[in-house]
One Martini backbone bead per residue (centre of mass of N, CA, C, O) as a GRO file, in nm:
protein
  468
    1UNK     BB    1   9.790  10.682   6.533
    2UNK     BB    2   9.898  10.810   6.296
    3UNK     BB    3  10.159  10.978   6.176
    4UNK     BB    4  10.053  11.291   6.122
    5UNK     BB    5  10.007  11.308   6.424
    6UNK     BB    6  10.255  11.249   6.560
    7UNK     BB    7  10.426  11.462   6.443
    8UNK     BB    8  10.201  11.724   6.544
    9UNK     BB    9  10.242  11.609   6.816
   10UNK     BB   10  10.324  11.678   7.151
   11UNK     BB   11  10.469  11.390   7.204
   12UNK     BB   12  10.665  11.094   7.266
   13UNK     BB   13  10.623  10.985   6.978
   14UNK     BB   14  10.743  11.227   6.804
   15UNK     BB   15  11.009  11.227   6.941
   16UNK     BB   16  11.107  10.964   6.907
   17UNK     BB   17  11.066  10.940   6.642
   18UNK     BB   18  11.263  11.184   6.535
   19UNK     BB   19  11.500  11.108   6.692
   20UNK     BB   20  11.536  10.829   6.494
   21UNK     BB   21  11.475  10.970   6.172
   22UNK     BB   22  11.665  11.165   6.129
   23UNK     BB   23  11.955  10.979   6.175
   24UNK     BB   24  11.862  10.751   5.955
   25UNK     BB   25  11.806  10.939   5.722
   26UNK     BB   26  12.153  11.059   5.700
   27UNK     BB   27  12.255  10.756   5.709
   28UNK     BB   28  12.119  10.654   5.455
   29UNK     BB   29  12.213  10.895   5.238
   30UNK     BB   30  12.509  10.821   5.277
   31UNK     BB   31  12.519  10.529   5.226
   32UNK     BB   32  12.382  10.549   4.923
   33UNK     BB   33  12.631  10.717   4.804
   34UNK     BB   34  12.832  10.557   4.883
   35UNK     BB   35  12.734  10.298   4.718
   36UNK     BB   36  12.688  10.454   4.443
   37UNK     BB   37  13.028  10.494   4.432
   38UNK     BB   38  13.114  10.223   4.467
   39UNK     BB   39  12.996  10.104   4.229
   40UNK     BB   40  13.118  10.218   4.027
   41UNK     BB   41  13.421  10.191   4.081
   42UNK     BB   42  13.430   9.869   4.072
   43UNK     BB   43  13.322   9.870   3.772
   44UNK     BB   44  13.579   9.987   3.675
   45UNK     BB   45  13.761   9.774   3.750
   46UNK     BB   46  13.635   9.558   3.629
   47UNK     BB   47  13.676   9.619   3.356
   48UNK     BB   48  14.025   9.690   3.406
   49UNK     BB   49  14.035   9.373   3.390
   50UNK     BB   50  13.944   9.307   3.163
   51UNK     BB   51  14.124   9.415   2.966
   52UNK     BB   52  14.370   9.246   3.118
   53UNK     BB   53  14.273   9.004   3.012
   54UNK     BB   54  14.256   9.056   2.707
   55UNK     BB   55  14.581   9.090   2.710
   56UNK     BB   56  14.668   8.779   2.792
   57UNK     BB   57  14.556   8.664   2.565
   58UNK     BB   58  14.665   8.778   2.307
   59UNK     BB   59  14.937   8.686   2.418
   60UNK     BB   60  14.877   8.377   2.431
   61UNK     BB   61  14.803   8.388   2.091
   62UNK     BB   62  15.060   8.453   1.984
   63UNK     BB   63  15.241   8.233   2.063
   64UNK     BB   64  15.079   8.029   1.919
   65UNK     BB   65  15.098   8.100   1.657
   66UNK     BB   66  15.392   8.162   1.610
   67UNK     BB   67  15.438   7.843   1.633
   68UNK     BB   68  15.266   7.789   1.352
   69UNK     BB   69  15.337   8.086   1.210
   70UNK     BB   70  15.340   8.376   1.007
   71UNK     BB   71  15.379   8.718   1.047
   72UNK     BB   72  15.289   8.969   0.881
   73UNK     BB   73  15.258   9.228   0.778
   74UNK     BB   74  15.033   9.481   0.729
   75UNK     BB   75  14.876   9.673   0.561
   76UNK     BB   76  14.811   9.975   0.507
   77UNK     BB   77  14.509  10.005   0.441
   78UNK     BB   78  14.362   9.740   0.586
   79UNK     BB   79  14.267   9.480   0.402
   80UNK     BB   80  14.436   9.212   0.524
   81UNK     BB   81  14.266   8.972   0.659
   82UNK     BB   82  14.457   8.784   0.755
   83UNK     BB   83  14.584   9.020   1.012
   84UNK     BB   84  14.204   9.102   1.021
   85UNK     BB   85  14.012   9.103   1.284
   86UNK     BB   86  13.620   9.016   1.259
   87UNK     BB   87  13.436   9.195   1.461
   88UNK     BB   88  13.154   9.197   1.605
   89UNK     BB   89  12.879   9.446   1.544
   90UNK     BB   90  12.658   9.515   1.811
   91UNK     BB   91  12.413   9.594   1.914
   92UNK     BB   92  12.273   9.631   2.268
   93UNK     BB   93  12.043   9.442   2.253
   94UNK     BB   94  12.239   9.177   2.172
   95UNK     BB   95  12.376   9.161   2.405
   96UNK     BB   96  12.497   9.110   2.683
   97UNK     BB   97  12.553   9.172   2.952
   98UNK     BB   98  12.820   9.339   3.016
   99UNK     BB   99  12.891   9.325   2.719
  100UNK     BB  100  13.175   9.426   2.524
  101UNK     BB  101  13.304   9.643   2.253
  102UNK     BB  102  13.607   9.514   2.114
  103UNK     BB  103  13.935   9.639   2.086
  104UNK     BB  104  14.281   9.576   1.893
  105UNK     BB  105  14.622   9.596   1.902
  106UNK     BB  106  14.886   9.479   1.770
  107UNK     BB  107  15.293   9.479   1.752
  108UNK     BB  108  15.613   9.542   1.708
  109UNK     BB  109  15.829   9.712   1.880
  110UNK     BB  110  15.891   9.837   1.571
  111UNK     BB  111  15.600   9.876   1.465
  112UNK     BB  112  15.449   9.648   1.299
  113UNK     BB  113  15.142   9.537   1.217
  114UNK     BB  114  14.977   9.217   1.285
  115UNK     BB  115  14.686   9.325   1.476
  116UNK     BB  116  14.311   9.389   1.413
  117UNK     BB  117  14.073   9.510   1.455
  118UNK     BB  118  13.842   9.679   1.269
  119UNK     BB  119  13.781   9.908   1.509
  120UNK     BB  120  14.135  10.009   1.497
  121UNK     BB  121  14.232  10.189   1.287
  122UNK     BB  122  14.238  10.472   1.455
  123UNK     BB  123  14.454  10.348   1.622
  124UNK     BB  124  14.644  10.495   1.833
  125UNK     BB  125  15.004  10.484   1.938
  126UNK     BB  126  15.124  10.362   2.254
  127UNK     BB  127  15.400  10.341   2.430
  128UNK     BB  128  15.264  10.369   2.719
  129UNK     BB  129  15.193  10.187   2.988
  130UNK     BB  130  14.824  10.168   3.021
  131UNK     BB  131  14.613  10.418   3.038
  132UNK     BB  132  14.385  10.538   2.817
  133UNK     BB  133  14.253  10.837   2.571
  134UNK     BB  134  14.030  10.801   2.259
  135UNK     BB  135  13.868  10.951   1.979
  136UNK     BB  136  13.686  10.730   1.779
  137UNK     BB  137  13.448  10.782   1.578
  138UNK     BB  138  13.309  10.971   1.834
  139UNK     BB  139  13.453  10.792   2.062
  140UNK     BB  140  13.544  10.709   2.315
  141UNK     BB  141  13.811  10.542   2.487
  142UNK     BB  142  13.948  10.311   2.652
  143UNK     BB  143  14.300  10.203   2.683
  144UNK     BB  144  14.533   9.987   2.685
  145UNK     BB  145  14.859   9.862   2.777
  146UNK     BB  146  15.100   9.645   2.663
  147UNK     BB  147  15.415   9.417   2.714
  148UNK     BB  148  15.561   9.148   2.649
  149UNK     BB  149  15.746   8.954   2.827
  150UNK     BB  150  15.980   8.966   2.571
  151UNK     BB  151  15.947   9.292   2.421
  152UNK     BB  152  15.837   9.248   2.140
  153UNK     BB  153  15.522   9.315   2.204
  154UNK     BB  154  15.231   9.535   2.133
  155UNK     BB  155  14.922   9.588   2.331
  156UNK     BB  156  14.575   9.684   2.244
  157UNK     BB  157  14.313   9.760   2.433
  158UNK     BB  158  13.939   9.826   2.417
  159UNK     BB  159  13.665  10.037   2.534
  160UNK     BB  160  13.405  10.207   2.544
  161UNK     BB  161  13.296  10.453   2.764
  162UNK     BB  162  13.006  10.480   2.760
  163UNK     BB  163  12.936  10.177   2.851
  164UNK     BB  164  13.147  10.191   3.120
  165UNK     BB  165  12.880  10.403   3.202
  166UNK     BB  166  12.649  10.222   3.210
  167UNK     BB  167  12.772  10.014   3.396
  168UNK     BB  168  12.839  10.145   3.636
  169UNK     BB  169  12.550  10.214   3.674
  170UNK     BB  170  12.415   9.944   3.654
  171UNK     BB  171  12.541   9.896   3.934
  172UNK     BB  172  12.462  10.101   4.143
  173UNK     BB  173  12.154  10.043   4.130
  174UNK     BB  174  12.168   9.817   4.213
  175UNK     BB  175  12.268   9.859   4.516
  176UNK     BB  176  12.059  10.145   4.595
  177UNK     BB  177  11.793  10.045   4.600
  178UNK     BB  178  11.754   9.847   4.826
  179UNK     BB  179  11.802  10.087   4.997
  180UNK     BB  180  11.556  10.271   4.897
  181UNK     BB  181  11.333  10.046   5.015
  182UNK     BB  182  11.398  10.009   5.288
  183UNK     BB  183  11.363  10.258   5.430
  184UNK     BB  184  11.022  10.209   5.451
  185UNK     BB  185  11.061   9.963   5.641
  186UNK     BB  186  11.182  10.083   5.849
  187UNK     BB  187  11.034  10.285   5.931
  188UNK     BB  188  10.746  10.096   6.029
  189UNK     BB  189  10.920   9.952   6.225
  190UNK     BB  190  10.982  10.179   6.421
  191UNK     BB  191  10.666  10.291   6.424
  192UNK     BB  192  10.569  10.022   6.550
  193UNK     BB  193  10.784   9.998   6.797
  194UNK     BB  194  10.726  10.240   6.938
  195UNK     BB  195  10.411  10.208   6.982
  196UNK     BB  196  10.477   9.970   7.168
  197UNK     BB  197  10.663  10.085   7.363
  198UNK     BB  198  10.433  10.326   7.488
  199UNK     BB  199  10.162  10.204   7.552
  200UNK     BB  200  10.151  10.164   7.811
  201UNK     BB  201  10.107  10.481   7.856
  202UNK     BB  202   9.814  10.439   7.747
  203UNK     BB  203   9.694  10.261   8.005
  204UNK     BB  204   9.784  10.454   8.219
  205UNK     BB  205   9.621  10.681   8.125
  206UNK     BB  206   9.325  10.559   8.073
  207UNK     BB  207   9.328  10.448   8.382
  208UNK     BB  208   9.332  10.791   8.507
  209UNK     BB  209   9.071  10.879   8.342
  210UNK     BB  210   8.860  10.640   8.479
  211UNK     BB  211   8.855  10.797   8.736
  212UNK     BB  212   8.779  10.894   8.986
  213UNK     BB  213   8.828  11.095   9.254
  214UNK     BB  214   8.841  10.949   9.500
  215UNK     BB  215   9.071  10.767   9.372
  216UNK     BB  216   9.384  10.695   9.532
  217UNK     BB  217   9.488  10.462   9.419
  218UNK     BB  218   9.743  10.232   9.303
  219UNK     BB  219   9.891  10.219   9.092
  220UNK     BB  220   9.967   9.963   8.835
  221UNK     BB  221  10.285   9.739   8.784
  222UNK     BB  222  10.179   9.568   8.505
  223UNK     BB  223  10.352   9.574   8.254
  224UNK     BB  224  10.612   9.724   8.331
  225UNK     BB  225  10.848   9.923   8.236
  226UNK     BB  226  11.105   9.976   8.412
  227UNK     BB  227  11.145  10.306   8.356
  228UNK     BB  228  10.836  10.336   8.458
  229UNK     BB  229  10.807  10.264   8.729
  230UNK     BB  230  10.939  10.476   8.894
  231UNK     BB  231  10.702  10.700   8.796
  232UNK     BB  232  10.479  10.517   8.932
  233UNK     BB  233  10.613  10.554   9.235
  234UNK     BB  234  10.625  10.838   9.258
  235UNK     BB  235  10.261  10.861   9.201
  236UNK     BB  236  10.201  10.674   9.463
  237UNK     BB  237  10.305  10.836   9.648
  238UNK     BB  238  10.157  11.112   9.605
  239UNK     BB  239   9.891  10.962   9.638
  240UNK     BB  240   9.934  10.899   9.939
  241UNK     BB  241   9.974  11.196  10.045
  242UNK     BB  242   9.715  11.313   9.949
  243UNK     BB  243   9.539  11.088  10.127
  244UNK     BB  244   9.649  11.177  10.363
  245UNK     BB  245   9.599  11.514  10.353
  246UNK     BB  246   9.274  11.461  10.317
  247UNK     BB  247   9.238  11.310  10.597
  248UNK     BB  248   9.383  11.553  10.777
  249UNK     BB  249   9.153  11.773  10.643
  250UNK     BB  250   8.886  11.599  10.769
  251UNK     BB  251   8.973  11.569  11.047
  252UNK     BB  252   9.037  11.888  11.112
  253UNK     BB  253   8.723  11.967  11.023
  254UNK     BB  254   8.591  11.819  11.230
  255UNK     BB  255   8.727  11.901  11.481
  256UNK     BB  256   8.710  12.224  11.457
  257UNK     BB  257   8.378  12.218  11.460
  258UNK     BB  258   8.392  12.124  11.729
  259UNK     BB  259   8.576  12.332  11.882
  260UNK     BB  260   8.379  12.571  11.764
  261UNK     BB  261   8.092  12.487  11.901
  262UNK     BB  262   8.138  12.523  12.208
  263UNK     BB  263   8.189  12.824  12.227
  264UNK     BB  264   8.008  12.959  12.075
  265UNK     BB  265   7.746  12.863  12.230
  266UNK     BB  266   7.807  12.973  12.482
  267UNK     BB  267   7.826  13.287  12.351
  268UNK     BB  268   7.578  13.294  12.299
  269UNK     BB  269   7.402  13.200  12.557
  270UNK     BB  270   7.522  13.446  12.694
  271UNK     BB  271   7.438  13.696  12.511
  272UNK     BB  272   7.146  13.658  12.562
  273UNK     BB  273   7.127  13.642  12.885
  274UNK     BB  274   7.246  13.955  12.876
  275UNK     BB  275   6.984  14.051  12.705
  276UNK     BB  276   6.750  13.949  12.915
  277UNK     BB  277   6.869  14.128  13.153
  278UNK     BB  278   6.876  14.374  13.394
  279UNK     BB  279   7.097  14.302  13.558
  280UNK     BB  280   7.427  14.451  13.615
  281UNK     BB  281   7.586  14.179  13.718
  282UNK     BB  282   7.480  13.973  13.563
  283UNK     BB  283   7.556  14.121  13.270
  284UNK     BB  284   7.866  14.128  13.331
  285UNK     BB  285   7.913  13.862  13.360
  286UNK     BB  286   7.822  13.730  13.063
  287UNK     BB  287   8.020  13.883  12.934
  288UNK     BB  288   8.262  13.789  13.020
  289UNK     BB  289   8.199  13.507  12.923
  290UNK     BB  290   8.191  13.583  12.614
  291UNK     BB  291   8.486  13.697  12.605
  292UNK     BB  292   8.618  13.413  12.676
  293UNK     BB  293   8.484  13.267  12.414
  294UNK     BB  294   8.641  13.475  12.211
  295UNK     BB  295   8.933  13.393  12.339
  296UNK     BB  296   8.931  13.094  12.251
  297UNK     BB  297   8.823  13.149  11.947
  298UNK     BB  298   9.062  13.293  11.893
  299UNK     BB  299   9.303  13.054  11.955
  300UNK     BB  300   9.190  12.854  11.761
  301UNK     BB  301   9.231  12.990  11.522
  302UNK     BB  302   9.542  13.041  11.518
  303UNK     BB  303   9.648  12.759  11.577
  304UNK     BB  304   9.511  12.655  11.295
  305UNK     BB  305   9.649  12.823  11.118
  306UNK     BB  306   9.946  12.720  11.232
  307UNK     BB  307   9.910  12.455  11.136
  308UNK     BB  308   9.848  12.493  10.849
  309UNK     BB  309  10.124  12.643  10.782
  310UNK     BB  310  10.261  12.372  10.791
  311UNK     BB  311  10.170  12.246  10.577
  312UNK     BB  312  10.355  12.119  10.298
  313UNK     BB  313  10.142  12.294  10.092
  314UNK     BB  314  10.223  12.589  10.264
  315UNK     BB  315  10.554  12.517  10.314
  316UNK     BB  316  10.843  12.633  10.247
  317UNK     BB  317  11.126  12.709  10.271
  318UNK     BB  318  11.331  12.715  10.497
  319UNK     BB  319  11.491  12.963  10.717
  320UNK     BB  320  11.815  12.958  10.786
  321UNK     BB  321  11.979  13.042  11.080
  322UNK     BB  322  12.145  13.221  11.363
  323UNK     BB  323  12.060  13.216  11.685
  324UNK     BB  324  12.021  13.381  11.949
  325UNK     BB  325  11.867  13.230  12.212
  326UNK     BB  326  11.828  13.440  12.397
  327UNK     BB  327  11.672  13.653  12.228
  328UNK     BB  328  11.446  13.458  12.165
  329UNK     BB  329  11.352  13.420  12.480
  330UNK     BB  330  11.300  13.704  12.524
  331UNK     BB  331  11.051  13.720  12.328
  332UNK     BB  332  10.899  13.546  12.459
  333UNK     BB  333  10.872  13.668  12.745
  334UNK     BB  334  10.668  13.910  12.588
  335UNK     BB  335  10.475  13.755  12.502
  336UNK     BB  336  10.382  13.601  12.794
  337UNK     BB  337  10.380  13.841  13.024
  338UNK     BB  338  10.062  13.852  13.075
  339UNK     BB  339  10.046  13.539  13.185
  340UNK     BB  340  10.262  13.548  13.386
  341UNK     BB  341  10.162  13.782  13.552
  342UNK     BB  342   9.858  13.680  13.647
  343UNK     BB  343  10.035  13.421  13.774
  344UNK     BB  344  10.293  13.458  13.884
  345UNK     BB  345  10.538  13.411  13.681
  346UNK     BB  346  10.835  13.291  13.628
  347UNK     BB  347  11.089  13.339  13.393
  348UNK     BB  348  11.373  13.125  13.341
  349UNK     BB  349  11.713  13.173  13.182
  350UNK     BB  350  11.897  12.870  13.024
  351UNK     BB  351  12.205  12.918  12.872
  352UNK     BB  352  12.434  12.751  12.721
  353UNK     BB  353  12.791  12.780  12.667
  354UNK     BB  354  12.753  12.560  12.434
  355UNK     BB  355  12.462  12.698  12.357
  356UNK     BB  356  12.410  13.002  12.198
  357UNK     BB  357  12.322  12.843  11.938
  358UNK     BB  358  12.111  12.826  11.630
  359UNK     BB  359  12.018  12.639  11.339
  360UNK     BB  360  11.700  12.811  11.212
  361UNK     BB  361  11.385  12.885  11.228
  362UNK     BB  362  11.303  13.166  11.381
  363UNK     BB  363  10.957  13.180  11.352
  364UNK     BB  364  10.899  12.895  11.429
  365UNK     BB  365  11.088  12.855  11.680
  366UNK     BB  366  10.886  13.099  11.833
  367UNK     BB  367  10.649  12.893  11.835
  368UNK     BB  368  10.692  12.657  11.981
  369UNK     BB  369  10.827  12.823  12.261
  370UNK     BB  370  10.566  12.945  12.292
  371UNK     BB  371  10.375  12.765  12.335
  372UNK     BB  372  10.533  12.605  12.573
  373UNK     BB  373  10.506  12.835  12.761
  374UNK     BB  374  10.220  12.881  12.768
  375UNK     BB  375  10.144  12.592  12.895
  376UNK     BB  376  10.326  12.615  13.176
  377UNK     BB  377  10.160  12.838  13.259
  378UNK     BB  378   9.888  12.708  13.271
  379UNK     BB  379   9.978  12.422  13.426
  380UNK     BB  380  10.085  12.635  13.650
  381UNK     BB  381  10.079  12.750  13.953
  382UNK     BB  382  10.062  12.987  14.120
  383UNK     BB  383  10.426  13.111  14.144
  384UNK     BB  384  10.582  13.004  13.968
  385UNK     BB  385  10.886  12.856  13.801
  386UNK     BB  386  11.009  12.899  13.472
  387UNK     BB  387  11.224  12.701  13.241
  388UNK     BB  388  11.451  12.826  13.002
  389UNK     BB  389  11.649  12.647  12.716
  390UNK     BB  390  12.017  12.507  12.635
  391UNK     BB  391  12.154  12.184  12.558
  392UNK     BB  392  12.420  11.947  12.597
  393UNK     BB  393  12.511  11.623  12.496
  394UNK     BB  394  12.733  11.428  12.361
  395UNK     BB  395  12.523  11.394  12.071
  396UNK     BB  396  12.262  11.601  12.210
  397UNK     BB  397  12.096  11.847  12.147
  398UNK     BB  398  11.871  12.184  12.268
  399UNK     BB  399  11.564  12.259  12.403
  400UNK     BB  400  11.345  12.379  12.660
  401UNK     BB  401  11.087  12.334  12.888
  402UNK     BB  402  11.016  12.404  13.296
  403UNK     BB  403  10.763  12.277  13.505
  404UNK     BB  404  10.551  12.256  13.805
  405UNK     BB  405  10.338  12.110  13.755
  406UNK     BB  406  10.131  11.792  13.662
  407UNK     BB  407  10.148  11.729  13.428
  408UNK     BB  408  10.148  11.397  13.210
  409UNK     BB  409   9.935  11.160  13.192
  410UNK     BB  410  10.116  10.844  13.096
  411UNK     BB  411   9.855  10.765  12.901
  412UNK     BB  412   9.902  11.049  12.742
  413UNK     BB  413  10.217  11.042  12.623
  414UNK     BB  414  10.172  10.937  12.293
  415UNK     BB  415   9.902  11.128  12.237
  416UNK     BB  416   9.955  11.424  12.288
  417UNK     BB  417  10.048  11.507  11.977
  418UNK     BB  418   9.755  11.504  11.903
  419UNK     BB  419   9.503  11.657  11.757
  420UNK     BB  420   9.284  11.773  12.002
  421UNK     BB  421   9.459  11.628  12.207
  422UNK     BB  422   9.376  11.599  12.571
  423UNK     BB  423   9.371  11.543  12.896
  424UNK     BB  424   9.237  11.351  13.145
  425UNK     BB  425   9.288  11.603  13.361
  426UNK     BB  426   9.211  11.856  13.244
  427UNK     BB  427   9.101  12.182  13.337
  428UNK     BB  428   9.200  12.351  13.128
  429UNK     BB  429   9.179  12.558  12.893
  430UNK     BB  430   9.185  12.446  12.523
  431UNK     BB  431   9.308  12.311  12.191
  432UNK     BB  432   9.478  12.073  12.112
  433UNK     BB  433   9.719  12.238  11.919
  434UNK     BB  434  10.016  12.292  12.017
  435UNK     BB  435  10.198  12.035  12.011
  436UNK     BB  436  10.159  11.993  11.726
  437UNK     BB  437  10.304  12.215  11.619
  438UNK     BB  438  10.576  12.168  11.768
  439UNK     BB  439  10.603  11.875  11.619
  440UNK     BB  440  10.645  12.000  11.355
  441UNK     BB  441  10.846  12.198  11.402
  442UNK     BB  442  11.067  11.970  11.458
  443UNK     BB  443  11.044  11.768  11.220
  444UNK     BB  444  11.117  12.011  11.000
  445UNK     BB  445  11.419  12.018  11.175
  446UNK     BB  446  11.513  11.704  11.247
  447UNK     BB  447  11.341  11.658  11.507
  448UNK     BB  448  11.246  11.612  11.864
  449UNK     BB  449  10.973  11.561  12.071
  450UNK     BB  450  11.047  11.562  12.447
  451UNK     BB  451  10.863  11.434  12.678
  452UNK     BB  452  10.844  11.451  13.057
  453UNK     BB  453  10.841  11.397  13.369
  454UNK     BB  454  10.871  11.460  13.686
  455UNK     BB  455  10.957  11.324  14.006
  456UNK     BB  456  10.909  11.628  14.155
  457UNK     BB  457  10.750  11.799  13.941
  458UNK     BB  458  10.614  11.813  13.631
  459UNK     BB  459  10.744  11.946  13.304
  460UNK     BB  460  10.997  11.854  13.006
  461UNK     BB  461  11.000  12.007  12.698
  462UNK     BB  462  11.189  11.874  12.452
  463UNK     BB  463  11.406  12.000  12.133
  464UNK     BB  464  11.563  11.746  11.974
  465UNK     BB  465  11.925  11.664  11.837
  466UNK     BB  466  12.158  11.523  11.632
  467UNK     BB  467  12.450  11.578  11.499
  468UNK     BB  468  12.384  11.438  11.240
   0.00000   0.00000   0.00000
């Protein structure tokens, strides 16, 4: 991907380079700046020590001279060759590199002029010792002043401004080139850099780009940055769930076509049988049968919905309240009430005083208890008493249903709550999804289905929770 795709798309490429070429940017113009700032300054100082270091040496050249020598008024008009030292005036392309043209002027505190540059003819007198500027034939001078450690002698040294502002900004360009072009090979490198560093991200994208529909299977992180690893953690997981519930999906689909084509199979065949009799009694019988069949098919689509509606895909947040656990059971007890009525058979209700409410999803919580109830009622012989409520003990509560059928044979206690199965000894019809159902909505609230035979006859079914 060029430069320009990164920029413009609206990737990670992007963002990465956008967030760290900006503030690198800001960062490199402020150094830029401050560094030609400083290069000036700098320059500046420079030269100001150059002025100073000229005055000190014709201080010690005064000193030399006067020890061999007698020094003179100049005369008046500045002609006076023996006082006036002869400078050589170089044009700019002759000198060397920072080489400045020097002017100064020597006198004695009492005010006559000994020595003087020819350039320096007029320059005017400071008193002030420090820095001054003055302008002398058109061109501005930047002056020094000094006066001889003995304060016999007065000596002014100067270079022309405009050359000393030449040098300034030719030090300064000199610092701040090399910045302005490493600026885009920092640039180079770190687009270079980001580039290797999200690469694994375009393998694992072209990895899972070139996959089947049904390739399920965990990506790979090898040679996977740290970061990312988490990522694609979370993504095997995810692709775990999607493979588990497309096979219970798939196993739920082939059980439910089989468990609904028996019933249908035998509706079809009692409807045929019924319309081709002529007998009224034998006519009556097959409706019946039909009837129970569509009983049957409706029973299992019902469980088929409810037991859909609890997979993790279809199930929102539960609604947890306060029920109150009697109230509940009162409601299962109406849902039921015409299977118990037919089989004469009483529910009674026993809420314990220590749990008389309950925190969860009233309407799954009752969709339990009715499955539990309806099947204690049908594996429970006719006039017999079932007994729902709630207990606490220890560290753990929960809610019961006991009846006094067979029970469930104890090689099928293990297995009893997967779908679509049923007891090998079950005589009664059902779907072998209500305890499925039951097992779910209790693993929801983070409980546990605890079936159990009774050693006087009967089945225990608790839905268990433990205080933690």
């Amino acid at each position: 991907m060029s430069w320009r795709e990164a920029l413009s798309s609206g990737s990670l490429r992007r963002r990465l380079l956008t967030s760290i070429f900006v503030p690198l940017l800001i960062v490199w113009l402020a150094l830029v700046l401050i560094a030609y700032d400083k290069g000036k300054h700098e320059a500046e100082e420079l030269l100001d020590g150059q002025l100073s270091l000229s005055a000190r040496l014709l201080e010690a050249q005064i000193f030399h001279e006067e020890t061999n020598h007698t020094f003179g008024q100049l005369a008046e008009d500045g002609t006076d060759q023996k006082k006036t030292a002869l400078i050589e005036k170089l044009d700019i392309e002759d000198r060397l590199p920072y080489e400045q043209e020097l002017a100064f002027k020597i006198s004695k505190e009492s005010g006559p002029v000994i020595l003087m540059s020819a350039n320096a003819l007029s320059m005017d007198h400071f008193a002030e010792p420090g820095f001054h500027l003055q302008e002398i034939d058109g061109t501005i001078w930047r002056i020094y002043v000094k006066k001889s450690l003995d304060k016999r002698f007065h000596l002014q040294v100067a270079h022309p401004l405009s050359s000393r502002e030449l040098i300034g900004l030719d030090v300064a360009e000199r610092i701040a080139i090399p910045l302005f072009f490493a600026f885009p090979i920092l640039m180079l490198i770190m687009y270079v850099s980001v580039t290797r560093s999200i690469r694994p991200l375009d393998r694992v994208a072209e990895s899972l780009s070139t996959r089947s529909v049904d390739n399920l299977s965990p990506v790979s992180d090898y040679k996977i940055p740290l970061e990312l690893r988490s990522i694609i953690h979370a993504f095997n997981r995810l692709l775990l769930r999607v493979s588990e519930s497309i096979k219970n999906e798939r196993r739920f689909t082939s059980n439910a076509a089989h468990e609904l084509r028996t019933p249908l199979a035998g509706t079809k065949l009692h409807a045929q049988l019924a319309c081709a009799t002529s007998d009224p009694v034998q006519k009556e019988q097959f409706m019946s049968q039909v009837l129970e069949g569509l009983d049957r098919s409706q029973r299992l689509i019902e469980q088929m919905l409810k037991l859909a509606r609890l997979d993790p895909e279809n199930l929102g947040q539960l609604k947890l309240d306060n029920i109150d656990i009697k109230t509940l059971l009162l409601e299962v007890q109406d849902t039921e009430a015409e299977t118990l009525k037919r089989k004469n058979q009483n529910l009674v209700l026993d809420v314990s005083s220590s749990l008389s409410t309950i925190r969860a999803d009233e309407e799954l919580l009752n969709v339990a208890l009715t499955n539990l109830v309806g099947n204690a009622a049908r594996y429970s012989p006719m006039g017999t008493t079932i007994f729902a409520g709630s207990w606490a003990k220890d560290e753990q509560y929960g809610l019961y249903v006991q009846d006094y059928g067979p029970g469930i044979n104890p090689e099928d206690l293990p297995t009893i709550t997967q779908r679509f199965r049923r007891g090998t000894d079950v005589r009664e019809e059902g779907t072998g999804l209500g305890l499925a159902i039951v097992e779910r909505i209790a693993s929801l609230h983070h409980a546990e289905l605890i079936l159990r035979n009774i050693p006087t006859g009967g089945l225990r079914a608790e839905i268990v929770w433990k205080l933690d």
